[in-house]
C-alpha positions as CSV (number, residue, x, y, z in Angstrom):
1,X,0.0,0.0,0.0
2,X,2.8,2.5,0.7
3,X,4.1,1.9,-3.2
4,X,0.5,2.7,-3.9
5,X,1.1,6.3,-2.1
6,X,4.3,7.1,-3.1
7,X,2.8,6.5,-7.0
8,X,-0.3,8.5,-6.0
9,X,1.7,11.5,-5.2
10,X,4.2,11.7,-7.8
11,X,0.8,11.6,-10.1
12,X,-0.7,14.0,-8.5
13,X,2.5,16.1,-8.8
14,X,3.0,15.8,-12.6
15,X,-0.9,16.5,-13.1
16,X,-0.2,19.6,-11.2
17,X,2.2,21.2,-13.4
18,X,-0.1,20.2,-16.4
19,X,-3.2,22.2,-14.9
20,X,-4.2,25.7,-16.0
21,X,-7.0,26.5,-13.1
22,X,-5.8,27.0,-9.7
23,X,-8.3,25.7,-7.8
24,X,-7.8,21.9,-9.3
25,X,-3.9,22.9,-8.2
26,X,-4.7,23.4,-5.5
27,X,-7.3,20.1,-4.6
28,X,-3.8,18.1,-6.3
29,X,-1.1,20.1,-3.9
30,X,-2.9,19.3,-0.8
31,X,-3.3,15.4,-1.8
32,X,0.1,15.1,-3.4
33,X,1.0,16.2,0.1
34,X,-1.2,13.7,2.0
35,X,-0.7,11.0,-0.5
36,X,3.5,11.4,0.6
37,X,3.1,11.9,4.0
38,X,1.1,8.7,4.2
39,X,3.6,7.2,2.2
40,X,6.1,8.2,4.5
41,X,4.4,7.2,7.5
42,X,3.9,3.8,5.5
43,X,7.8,3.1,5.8
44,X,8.2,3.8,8.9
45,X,5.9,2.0,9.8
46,X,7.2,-0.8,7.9
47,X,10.7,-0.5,9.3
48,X,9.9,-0.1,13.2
49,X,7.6,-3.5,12.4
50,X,10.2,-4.8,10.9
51,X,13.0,-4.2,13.8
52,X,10.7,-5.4,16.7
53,X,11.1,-8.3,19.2
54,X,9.0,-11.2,19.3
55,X,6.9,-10.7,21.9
56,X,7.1,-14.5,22.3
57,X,10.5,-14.2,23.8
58,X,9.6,-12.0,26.6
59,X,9.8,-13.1,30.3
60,X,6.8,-13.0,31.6
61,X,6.9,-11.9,35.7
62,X,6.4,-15.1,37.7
63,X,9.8,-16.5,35.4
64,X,11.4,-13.5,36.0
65,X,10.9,-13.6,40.3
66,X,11.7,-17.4,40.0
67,X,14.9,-16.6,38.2
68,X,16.0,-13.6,40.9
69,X,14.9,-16.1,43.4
70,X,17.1,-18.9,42.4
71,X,20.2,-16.4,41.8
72,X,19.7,-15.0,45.5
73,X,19.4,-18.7,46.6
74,X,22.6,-19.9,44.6
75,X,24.4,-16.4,46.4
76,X,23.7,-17.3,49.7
77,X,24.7,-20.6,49.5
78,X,28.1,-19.7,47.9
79,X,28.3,-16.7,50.5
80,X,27.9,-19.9,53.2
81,X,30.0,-22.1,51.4
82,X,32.6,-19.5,51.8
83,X,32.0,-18.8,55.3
84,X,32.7,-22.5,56.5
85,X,35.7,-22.6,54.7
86,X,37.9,-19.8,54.8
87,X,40.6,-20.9,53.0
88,X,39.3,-21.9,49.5
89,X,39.1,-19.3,47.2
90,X,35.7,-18.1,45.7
91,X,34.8,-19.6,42.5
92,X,34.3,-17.3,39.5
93,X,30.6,-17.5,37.9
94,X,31.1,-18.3,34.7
């Protein structure tokens, strides 16, 4: 549909310098202008669609408080694990 608008306008451009009354100019300036800016609002359209995320992918918020729950759980076990034995080293999430 956006081809359709960008063809609309440059028709109703080239009509408009082939018209002698100024009224019909000025009925083709003002939809030569709506028939681009729709056109341009078309592609943009298009694009941001195009650039989106799947919405599929998206953590819903019971996942995302089980995962902060688990990572606070596997902390304080490591911060334990550390505390009973002083003398090994911390291991390094990977």
């Amino acid at each position: 549909m956006r081809w359709l608008y960008l063809v609309l306008s440059i028709l109703c451009f080239a009509l408009l310098l082939k018209v002698q009354l100024l009224g019909i100019a000025v009925v083709l300036l003002i939809a030569m202008l709506g028939f681009m800016l729709a056109a341009v609002l078309s592609f943009i359209a298009a694009r941001v669609d195009g650039q989106s995320r799947d919405h599929g992918h998206m953590v819903d918020a019971e996942t995302l408080g089980q995962v902060r729950q688990q990572a606070q759980q596997r902390k304080a076990a490591a911060s334990a694990a550390a505390a009973a034995d002083p003398t090994e080293e911390p291991e390094e999430p990977a």
